[in-house]
C-alpha positions in Angstrom: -35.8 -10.8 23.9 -37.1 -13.8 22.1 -35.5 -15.0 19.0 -39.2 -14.9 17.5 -38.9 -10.8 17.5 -35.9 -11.7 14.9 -36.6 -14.6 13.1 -40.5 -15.4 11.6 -40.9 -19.5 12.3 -41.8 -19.9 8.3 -38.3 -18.4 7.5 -36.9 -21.6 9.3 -39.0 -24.0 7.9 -38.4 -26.0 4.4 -40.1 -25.0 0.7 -43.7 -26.7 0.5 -44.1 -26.2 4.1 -47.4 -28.5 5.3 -50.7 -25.8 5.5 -51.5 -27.8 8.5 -55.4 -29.0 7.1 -56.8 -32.2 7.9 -56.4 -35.2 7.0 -58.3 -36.4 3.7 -58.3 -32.7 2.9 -56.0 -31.2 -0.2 -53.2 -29.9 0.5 -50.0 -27.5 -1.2 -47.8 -29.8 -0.9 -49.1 -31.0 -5.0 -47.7 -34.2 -6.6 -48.1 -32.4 -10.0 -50.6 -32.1 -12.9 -52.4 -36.3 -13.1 -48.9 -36.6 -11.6 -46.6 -36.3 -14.1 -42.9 -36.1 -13.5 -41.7 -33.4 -16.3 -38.9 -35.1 -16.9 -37.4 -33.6 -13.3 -33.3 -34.0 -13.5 -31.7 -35.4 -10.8 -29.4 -32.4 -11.2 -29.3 -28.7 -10.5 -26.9 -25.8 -11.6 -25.3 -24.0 -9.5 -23.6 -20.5 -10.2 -20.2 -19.5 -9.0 -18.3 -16.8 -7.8 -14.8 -15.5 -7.3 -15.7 -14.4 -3.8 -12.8 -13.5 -1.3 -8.8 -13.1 -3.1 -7.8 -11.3 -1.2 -9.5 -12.9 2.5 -7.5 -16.1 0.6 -4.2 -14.6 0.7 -3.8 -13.6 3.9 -5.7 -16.5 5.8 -3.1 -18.8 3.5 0.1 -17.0 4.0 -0.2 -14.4 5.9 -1.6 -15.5 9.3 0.1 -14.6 12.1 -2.1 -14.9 15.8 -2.1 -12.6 18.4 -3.0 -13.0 21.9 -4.2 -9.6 22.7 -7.1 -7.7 20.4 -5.2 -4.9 20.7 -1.4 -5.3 19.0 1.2 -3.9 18.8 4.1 -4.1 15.5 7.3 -2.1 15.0 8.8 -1.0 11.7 12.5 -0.9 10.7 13.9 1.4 7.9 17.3 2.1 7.4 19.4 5.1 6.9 22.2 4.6 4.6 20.4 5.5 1.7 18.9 8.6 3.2 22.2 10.7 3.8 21.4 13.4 1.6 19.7 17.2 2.3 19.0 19.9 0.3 20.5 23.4 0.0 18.0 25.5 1.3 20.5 28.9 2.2 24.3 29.6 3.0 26.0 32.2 4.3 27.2 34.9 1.9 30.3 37.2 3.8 29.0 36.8 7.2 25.3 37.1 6.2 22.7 34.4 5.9 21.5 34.2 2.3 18.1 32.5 1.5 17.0 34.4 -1.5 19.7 33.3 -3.7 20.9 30.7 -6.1 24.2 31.8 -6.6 26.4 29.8 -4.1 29.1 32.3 -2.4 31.7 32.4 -0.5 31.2 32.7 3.5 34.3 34.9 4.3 33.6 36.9 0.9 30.5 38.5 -0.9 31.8 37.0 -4.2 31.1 33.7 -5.8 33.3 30.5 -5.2 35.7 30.2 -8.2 38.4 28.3 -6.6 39.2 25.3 -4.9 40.2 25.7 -1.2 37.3 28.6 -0.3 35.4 28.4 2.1 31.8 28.0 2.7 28.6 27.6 4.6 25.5 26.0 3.7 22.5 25.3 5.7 20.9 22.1 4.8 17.5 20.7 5.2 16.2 17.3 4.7 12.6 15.6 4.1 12.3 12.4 6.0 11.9 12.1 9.7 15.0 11.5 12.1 12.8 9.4 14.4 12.4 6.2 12.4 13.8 7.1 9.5 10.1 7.6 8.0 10.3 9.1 4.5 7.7 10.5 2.0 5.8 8.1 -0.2 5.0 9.2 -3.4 1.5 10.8 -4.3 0.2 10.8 -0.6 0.3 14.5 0.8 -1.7 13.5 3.4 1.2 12.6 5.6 3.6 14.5 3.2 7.0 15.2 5.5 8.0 18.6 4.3 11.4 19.9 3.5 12.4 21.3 7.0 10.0 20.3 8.3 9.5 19.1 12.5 11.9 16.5 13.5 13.5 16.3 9.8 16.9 18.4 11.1 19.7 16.5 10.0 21.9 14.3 11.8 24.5 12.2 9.8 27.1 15.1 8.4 30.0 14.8 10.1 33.4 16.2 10.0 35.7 14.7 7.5 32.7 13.9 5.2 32.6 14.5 1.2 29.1 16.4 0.1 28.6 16.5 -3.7 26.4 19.8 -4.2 24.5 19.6 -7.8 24.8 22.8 -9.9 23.0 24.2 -13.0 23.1 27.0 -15.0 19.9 28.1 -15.0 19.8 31.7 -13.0 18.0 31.1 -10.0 18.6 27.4 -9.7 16.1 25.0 -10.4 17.6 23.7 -14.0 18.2 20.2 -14.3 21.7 19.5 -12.4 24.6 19.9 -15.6 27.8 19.5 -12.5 28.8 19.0 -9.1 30.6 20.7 -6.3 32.5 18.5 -3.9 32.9 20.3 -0.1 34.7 18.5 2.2 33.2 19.3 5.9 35.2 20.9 8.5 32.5 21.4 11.2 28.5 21.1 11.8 26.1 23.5 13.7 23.1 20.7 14.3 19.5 21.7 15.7 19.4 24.7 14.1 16.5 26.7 12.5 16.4 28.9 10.2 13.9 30.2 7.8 11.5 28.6 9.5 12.7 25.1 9.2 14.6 22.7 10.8 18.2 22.5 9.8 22.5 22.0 10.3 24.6 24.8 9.1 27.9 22.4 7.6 30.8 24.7 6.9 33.4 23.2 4.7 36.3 24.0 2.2 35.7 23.3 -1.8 37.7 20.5 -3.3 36.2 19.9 -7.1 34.9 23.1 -8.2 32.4 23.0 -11.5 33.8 25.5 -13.3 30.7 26.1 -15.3 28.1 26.1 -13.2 27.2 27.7 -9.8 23.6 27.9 -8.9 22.6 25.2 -6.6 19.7 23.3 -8.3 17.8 22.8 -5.2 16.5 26.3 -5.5 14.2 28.0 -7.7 14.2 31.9 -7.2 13.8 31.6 -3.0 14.2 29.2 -0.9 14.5 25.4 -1.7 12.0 24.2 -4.2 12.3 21.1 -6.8 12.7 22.2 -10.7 9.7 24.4 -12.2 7.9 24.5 -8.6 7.0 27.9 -7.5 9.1 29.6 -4.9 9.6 27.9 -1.5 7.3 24.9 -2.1 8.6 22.5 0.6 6.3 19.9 -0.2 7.9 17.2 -1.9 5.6 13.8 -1.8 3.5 14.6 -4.8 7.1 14.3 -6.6 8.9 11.8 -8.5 12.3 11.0 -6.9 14.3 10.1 -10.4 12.6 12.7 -12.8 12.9 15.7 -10.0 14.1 15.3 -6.3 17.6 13.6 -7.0 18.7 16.5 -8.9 18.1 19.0 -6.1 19.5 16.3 -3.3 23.0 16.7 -2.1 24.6 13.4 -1.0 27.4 12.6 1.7 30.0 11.0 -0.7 32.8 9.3 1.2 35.5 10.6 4.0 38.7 11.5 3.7 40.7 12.1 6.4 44.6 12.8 6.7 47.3 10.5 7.9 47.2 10.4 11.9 44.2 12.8 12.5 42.7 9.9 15.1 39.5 8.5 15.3 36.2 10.1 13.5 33.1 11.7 15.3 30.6 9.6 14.7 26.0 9.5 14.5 23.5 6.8 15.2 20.2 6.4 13.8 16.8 5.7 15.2 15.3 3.2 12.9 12.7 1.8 14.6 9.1 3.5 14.6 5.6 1.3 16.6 2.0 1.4 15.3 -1.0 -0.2 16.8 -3.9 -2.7 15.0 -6.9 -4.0 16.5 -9.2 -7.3 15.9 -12.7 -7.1 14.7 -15.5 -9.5 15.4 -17.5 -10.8 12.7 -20.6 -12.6 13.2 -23.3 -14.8 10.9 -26.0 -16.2 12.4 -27.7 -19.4 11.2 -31.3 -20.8 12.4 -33.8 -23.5 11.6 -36.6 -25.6 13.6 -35.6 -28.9 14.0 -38.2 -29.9 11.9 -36.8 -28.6 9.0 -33.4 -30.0 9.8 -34.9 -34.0 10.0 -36.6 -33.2 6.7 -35.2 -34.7 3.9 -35.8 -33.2 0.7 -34.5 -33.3 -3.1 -31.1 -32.5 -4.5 -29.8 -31.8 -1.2 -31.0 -33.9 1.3 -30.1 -31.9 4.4 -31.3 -28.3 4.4 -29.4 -27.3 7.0 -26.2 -28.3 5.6 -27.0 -26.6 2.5 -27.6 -23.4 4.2 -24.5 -23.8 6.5 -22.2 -24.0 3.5 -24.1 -20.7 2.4 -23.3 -19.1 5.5 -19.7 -20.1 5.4 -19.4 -18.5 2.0 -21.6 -15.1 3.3 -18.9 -14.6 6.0 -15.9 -15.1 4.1 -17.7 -12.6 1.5 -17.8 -9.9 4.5 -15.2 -10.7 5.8 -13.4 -9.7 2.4 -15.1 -6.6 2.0 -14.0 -5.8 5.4 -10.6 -6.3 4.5 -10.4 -4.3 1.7 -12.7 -1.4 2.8 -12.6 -1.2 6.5 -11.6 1.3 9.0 -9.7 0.8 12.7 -11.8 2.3 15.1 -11.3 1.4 18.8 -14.7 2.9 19.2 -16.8 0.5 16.7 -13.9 -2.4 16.9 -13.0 -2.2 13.4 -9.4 -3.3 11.8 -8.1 -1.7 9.3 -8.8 -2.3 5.7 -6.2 -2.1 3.1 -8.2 1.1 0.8 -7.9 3.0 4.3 -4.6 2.1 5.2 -3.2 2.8 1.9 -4.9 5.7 1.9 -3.5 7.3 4.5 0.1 5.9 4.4 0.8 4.4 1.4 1.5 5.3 -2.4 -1.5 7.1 -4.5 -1.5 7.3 -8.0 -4.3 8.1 -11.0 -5.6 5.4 -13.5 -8.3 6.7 -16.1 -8.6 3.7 -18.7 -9.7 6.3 -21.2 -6.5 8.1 -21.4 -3.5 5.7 -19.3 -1.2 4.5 -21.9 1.2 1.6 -21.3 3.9 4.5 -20.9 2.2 6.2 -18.1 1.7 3.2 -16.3 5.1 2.6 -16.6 6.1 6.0 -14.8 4.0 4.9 -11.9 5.5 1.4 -11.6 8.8 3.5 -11.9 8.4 5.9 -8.6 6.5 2.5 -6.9 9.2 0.2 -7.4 12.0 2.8 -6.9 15.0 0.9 -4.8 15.8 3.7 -3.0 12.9 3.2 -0.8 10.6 0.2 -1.9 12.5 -3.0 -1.7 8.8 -5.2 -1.4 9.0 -8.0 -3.8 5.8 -10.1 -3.2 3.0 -7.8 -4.5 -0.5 -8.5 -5.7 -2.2 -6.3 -7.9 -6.2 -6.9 -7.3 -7.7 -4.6 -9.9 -11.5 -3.8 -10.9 -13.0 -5.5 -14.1 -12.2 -2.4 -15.6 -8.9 -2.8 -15.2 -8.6 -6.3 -15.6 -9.4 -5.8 -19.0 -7.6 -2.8 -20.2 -4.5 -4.2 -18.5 -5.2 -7.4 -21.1 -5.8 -5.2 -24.1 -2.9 -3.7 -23.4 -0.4 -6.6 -22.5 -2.3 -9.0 -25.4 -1.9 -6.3 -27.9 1.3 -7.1 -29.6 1.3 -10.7 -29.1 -2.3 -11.0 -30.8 -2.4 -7.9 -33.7 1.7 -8.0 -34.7 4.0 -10.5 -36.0 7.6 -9.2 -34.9 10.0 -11.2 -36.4 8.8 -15.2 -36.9 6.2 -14.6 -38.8 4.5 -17.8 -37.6 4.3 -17.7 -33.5 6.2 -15.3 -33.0 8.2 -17.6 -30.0 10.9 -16.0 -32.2 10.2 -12.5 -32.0 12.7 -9.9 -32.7 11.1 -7.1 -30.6 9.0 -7.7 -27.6 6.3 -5.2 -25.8 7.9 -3.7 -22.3 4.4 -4.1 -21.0 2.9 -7.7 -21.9 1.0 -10.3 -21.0 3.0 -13.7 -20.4 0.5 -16.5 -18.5 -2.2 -16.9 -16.7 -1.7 -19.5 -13.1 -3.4 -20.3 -10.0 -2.5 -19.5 -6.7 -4.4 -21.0 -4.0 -7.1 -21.3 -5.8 -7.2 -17.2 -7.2 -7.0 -16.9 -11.0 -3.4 -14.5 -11.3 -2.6 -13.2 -14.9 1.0 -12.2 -14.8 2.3 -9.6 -16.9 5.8 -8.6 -17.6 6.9 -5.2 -16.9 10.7 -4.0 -17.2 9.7 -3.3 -13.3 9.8 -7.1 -12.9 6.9 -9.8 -13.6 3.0 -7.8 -12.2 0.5 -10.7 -10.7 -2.7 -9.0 -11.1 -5.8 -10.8 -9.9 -9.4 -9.7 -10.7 -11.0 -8.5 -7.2 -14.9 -7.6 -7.7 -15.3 -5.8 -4.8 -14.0 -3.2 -6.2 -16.2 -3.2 -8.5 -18.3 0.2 -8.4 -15.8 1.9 -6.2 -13.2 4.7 -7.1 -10.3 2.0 -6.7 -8.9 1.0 -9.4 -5.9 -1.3 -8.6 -4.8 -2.1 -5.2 -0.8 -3.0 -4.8 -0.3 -5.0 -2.0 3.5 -6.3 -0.8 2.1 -9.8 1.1 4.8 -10.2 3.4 4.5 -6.4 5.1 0.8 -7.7 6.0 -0.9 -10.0 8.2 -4.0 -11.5 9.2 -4.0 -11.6 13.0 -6.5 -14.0 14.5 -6.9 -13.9 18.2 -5.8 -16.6 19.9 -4.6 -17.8 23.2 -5.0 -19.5 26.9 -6.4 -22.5 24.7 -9.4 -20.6 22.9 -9.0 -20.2 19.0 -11.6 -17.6 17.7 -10.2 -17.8 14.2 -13.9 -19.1 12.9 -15.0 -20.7 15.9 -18.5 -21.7 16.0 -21.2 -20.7 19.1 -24.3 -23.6 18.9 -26.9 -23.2 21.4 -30.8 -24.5 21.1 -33.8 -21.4 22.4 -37.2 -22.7 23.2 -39.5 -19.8 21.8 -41.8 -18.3 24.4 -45.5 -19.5 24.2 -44.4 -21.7 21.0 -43.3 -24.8 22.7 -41.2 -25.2 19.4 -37.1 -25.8 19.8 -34.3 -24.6 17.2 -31.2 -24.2 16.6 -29.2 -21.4 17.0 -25.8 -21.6 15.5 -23.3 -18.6 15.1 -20.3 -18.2 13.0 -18.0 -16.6 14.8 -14.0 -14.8 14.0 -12.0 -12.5 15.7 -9.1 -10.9 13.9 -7.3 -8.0 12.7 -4.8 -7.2 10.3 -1.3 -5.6 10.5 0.2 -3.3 8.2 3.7 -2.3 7.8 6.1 -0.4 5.3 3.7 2.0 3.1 6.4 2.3 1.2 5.6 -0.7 -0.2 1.5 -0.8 -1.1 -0.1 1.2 -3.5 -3.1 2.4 -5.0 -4.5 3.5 -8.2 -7.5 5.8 -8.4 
């Protein structure tokens, strides 16, 4: 097919284009009214944009080739953290017991009152044996349920201390007010019960709470967090400090007697694969040569006034492909951050109406909690919207109060937990940073999401990557494809030029990206 069928010749041509009439005739090419000049500048604005921050980021720091479109990446997560389960039944004189709060003994239908009795708990965790992957919080999606496949637990061991929490609400589910301490004298492993995947640890009582015995990971049946209705195993839509800690039941220490020999022992799987893919992105540039030898005002050269355009076009989808795209192996997509984060990372709510500086707080809480999100080089691309109700926010205090030095207040008594501290620039991207008691937040305004439902975007920098191809010698990290097409029936030449990349991007830990919708 002829490039014609694409491209009309006047579209390649220059403004004030010859009408091709003869010679002595008038023409549109006019010199002006009796030819005056109009006082014509030499100089022409030229308007601006933040185009591509996040495209910026990751070509700058981020880039990491790959020699194959299709890649492969592995994550690591450890376990030592993760040693805990919750008390979803025991065993109650012989009989399993999942209805009930009221921890009892295993050789006696009574409850425990003494140290030295013995019991039997069954015990269920929510994370995944097989890479250690855990729930992030708000994203139900790929929720890992309490019991749920491959969550049995591995790690309890003979020998081991378990701190049980107690309250003393009936029925469990009141915040924790003691603790049991069981010391483990065997485990059943692979078990399930209840339908859910389990151990049964049976162990003796060493520190007995005197006044509390209902195991705070239940609420009337079956293991749910505090004021969830019965047997709601779905955990991910809660915060760990505020809710799941209090139900969780942690291995705390060993204690073994003098000579007893060496320890059984467990090993974890840490490691868990994921593939990406790299997409192709193409711009196409054309003129005649005609236009190209034309030299004309302001800039000179057409055609390298619209190759800088073209540049700028492509890093501009390029960005939006980024942000918003999906991998397909199908349509040869990579994956955007909105999808990934989406499916795998953090989710949380942001209504500029009605967020305080409080709530936003309690999401940068359960985001940034240690105990599974150790990220420390996040960017916060946020909507105008946001951009500027995070600066009325931040800019409040500093700009409406005087707090002690009544002057500048450098000398401020008090200071806002949420607040706006400096502006910078990071390779070339405007970043306000704002100081949170979560650590310092470097936001940077991103319009393309503009007119979307995403609000903020948190993205860790170094658990991403922009993955050009390349290898055997060929670079297609913005190469650029020239050829020249002689139009059928036209005897005209031009140019064809292409800009082309291939790349993809790689995503690991969701743990530490999230999203605000």
């Amino acid at each position: 097919m002829a490039l014609n069928d694409y491209v009309q010749l006047s579209e390649l041509g220059v403004t004030d284009f010859d009408s091709g009439q003869a010679p002595g005739a008038g023409n549109s090419l006019n010199t002006g009214d009796l030819r005056r000049k109009y006082n014509f500048g030499d100089r022409v604005s030229e308007l601006a944009i933040a185009q591509d921050p996040f495209f910026r980021f990751v070509s700058k720091v981020s880039k990491k080739p790959t020699d194959d479109p299709q890649f492969k990446f592995t994550e690591k997560r450890g376990s030592y953290h993760k040693r805990y389960a919750y008390v979803m039944g025991f065993v109650s004189n012989g009989v399993d017991e999942f209805a009930d709060a009221q921890l009892d003994r295993s050789d006696a239908g009574a409850a425990v009152t003494a140290a030295g009795q013995n019991v039997q708990l069954y015990m269920a965790t929510d994370w995944k044996s097989a890479g250690n992957i855990q729930n992030v919080y708000g994203n139900t999606a790929t929720d890992v349920a309490v019991g749920g496949t491959g969550t049995s637990p591995e790690f309890f061991l003979p020998g081991q201390l378990v701190k049980l929490p107690v309250t003393t609400v009936a029925g469990g589910a009141g915040a924790p007010t003691d603790y049991h301490i069981v010391k483990v004298t065997s485990v059943t492993a692979g078990l399930t019960k209840d339908s859910k995947e389990c151990a049964r640890v049976d162990g003796q009582i060493v520190k007995l709470a005197a006044s509390a015995n209902e195991l705070a990971s239940f609420h009337t049946n079956n293991f749910s967090p505090s004021n969830d209705s019965a047997g709601d195993e779905v955990v991910a839509d809660k915060s760990i400090s505020a809710t799941l800690e209090g139900s969780r039941s942690y291995v705390v220490g060993t204690a073994h007697g003098e000579g007893e020999g060496y320890p059984e022992t467990w090993k974890d799987q840490p490691y868990s694969t994921a593939y990406g893919r790299t997409q192709i992105w193409k711009t196409s540039c054309a003129m005649t040569n005609t236009a190209r030898a034309t030299s004309l005002k302001y800039e000179g050269n057409e055609w390298a006034r619209v190759w800088k355009e073209k540049l700028i076009e492509h890093k501009f989808d390029m960005e939006s492909s980024l942000l918003f795209g999906s991998q397909s192996d199908t349509y040869y997509t990579t994956q955007g951050a909105v999808d990934y984060i989406l499916g795998y990372g953090n989710q949380f709510s942001l209504d500029t109406a009605s967020k305080t500086a409080d709530d936003f707080l309690d999401d940068m809480s359960s985001y940034k909690d240690p105990r599974y999100n150790n990220g420390g080089a996040t960017v916060f691309f946020v909507s105008t919207a946001v951009y500027n109700w995070m600066h009325k926010l931040g800019g409040y205090i500093h700009n409406n109060l005087s707090l002690g030095n009544a002057t500048d207040n450098r000398g401020a008594m008090y200071t806002a937990d949420f607040a706006m501290t400096g502006k910078k620039k990071v390779l070339g991207v405007d970043i306000t940073t704002f100081s949170t008691p979560y650590g310092d937040m470097n936001v940077a305004r991103n319009i393309h999401l503009d007119g979307t439902n995403i609000k903020m975007i948190g993205i860790d920098m170094k658990n991403c990557a922009y993955r050009p191809l390349v290898g055997n010698g060929l670079n297609r990290d913005t190469s650029v494809y020239v050829g020249v097409q002689t139009l059928e029936n036209s005897g005209v030449d031009r140019r064809v030029d292409l800009i082309l990349t291939e790349a993809g991007m790689e995503w690991s830990m969701p743990e530490s990206h999230a999203i605000w919708l």
